[in-house]
N, C-alpha and C positions, 0 to 999 in steps of 0.2 A: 504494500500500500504506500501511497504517496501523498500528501497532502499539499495542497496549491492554496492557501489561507484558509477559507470554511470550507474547502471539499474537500473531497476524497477521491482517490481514482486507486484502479485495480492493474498493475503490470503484466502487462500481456507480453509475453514471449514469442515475438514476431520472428522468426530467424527464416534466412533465405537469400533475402537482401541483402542482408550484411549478417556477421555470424551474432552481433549482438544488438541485432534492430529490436526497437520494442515499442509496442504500442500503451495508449493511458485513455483506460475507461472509466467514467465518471458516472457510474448507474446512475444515482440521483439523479442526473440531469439527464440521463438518455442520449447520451453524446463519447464519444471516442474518435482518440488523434491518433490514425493510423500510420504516421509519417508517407513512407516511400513504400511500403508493404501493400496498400492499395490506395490507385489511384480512383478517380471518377473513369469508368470505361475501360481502367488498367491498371496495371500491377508493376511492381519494380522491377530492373532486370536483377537477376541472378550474378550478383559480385561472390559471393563468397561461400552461399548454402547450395547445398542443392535442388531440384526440381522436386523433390519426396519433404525437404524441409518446406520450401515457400507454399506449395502446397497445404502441408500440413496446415500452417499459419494462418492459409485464409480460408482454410476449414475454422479456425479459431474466431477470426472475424467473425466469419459467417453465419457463429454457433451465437451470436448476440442479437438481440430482439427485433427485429424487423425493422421496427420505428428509430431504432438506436442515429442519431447524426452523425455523419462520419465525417472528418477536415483531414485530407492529406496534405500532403507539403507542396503539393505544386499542380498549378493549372494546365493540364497536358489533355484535357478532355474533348477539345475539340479535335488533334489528331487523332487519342484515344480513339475519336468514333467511327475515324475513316479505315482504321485497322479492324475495329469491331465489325465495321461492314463488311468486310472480307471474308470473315469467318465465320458471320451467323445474319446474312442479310437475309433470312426467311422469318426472323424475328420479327412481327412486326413493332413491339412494344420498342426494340434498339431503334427502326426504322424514324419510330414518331420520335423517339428523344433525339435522334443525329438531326432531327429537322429543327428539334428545339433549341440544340445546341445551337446549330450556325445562327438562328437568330438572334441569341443570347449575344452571341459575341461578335455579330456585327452590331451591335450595342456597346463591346465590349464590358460587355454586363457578365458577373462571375458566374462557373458553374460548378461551386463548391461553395458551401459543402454540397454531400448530399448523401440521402438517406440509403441504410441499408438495404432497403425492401426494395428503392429502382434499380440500384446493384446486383443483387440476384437478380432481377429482369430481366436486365439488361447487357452485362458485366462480362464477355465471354471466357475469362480467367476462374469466374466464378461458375459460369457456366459448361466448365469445359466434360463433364459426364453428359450433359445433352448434347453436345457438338461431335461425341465420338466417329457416328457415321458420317457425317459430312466432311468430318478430317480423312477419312479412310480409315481407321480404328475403331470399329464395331466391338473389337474383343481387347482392347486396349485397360488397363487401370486406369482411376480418374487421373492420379498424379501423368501419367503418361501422355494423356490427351493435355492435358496443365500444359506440361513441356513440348509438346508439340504447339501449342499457341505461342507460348513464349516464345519459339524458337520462332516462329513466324514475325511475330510484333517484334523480334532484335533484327531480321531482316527486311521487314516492311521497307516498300519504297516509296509510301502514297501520301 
């Protein structure tokens, strides 16, 4: 536990990203700072864990309440969305957010935070057990299909 003046937050053992990323949950408030472990649309690359660790990780994320507010470290979401299209444009719920996004930020209006619940939506790093056939891994582990995204969004060219 940590305390920030009156709160309190819970140390989440994020590793993947870096071998000692961590994230800080603030139950009371329904909010966690996920840093570089997950982005809006994505996820960190892979410096020091590996694809069974960052996996794990945001299985950990992901095991928090729907409604939970998430604040990563950095605004990467509107390419985030152009890579998520690649991977799961039969989405329609990604489809209507990438539309939302570009408006947002031909506003240059932020698009973080943001909650849990459009993340599973949306998220294809969170979603990578529903993307197995489309990646060509039908008989794939989740972590497997995870690293097959990863590996995609570290070569993405779009």
């Amino acid at each position: 536990m940590v305390s920030l003046g009156a709160h309190t937050a819970r140390v989440l053992d994020v590793r993947g990203h870096t071998l000692g990323h961590l994230a800080y949950v603030f139950d009371a408030s329904n909010v966690a700072f996920v840093g570089d472990a997950l982005f809006s649309l994505g996820c960190g690359r892979i410096f020091e864990g590996t694809p069974q660790q960052m996996w794990a990780s945001l299985q950990n994320i992901a095991a928090l309440p729907a409604s939970t507010t998430l604040y990563c470290a950095h605004e990467y979401t509107q390419s985030n969305a152009r890579f998520a299209l690649s991977v799961d444009a039969e989405n329609p719920a990604l489809v209507a957010r990438a539309a939302e996004i570009e408006a947002l930020r031909a506003r240059s209006a932020p698009t973080v935070p943001m909650t849990l619940a459009l993340e599973k939506d949306t998220n294809p790093f969170l979603r990578a057990p529903l993307l197995k056939a489309a990646l060509g891994m039908p008989n794939a582990q989740d972590w497997e299909a995870f690293a097959e995204i990863r590996r995609r969004k570290d070569t993405f060219k779009g």
